[in-house]
C-alpha positions in Angstrom: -12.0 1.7 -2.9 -10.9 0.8 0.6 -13.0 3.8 1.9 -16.3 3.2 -0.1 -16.5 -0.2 1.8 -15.3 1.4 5.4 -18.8 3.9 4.6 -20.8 0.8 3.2 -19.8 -1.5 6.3 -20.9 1.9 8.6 -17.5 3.4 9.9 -16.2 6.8 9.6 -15.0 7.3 6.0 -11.0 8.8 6.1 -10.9 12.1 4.6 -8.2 13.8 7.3 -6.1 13.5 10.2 -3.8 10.5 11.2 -4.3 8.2 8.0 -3.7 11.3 5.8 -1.1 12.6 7.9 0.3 8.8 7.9 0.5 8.9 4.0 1.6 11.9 4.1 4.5 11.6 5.9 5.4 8.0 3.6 5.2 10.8 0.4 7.5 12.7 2.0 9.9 9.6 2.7 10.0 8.4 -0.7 11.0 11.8 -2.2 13.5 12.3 -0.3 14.7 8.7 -1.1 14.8 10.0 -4.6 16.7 12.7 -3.8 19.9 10.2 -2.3 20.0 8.4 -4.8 17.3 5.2 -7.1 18.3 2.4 -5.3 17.7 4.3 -1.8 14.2 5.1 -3.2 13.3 1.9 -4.8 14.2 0.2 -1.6 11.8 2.4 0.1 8.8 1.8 -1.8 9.4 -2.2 -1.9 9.7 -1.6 2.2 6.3 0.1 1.8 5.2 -2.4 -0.1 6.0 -5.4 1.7 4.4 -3.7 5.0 1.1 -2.9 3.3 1.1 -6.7 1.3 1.6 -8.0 4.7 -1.2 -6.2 6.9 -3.9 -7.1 4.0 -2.7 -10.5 3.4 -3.7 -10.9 7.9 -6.5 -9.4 7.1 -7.7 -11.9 4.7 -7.0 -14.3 7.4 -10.2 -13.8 9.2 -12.5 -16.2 8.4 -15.6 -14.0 9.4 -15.6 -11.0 6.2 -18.4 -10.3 3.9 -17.7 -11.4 0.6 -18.0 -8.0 -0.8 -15.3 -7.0 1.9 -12.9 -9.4 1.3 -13.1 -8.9 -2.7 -12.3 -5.2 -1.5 -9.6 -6.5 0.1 -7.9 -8.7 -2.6 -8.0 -5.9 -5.1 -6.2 -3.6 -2.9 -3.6 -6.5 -2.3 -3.5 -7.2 -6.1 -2.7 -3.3 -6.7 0.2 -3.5 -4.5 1.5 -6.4 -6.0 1.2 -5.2 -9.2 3.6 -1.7 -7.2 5.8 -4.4 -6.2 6.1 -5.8 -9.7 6.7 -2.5 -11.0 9.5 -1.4 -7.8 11.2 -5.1 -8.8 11.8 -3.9 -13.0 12.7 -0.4 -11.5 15.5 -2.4 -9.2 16.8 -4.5 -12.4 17.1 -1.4 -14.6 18.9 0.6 -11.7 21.4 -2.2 -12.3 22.1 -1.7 -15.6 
């Protein structure tokens, strides 16, 4: 989604190098959270989540996006929410 409106708005569409590489590299973070224990991992993916929330919630800051763009923009930050949601129930069942 985020992509399609990078190629609408004219800049180079991410299919390799440093944002793969990037998310890549987070993959590989969160499994091996998984590996040492739930709470190590769900405390990485609500780290990952909060970081991501925060750069799109700046981004909606500026005052000068398309319409189309910043509706891109809010849907992204409405599906990590809705990660954040889900990382929060995985947190009160690792209680149990």
């Amino acid at each position: 989604m985020l992509n399609q409106e990078l190629g609408r708005l004219g800049g180079e569409v991410i299919t390799k190098g440093t944002m793969t590489g990037a998310l890549h590299q987070v993959w590989l973070k969160i499994t091996e959270a998984f590996e040492s224990g739930d709470e190590a991992a769900i405390d990485r993916v609500q780290e990952g989540e909060e970081y991501l929330a925060s750069k799109f919630e700046t981004a909606l800051e500026e005052t000068d996006l398309e319409p189309q763009t910043r509706t891109v923009i809010e849907q992204a930050l409405g599906e990590i929410r809705q990660g954040e949601s889900l990382a929060d129930q995985l947190e009160s069942a690792d209680e149990d």
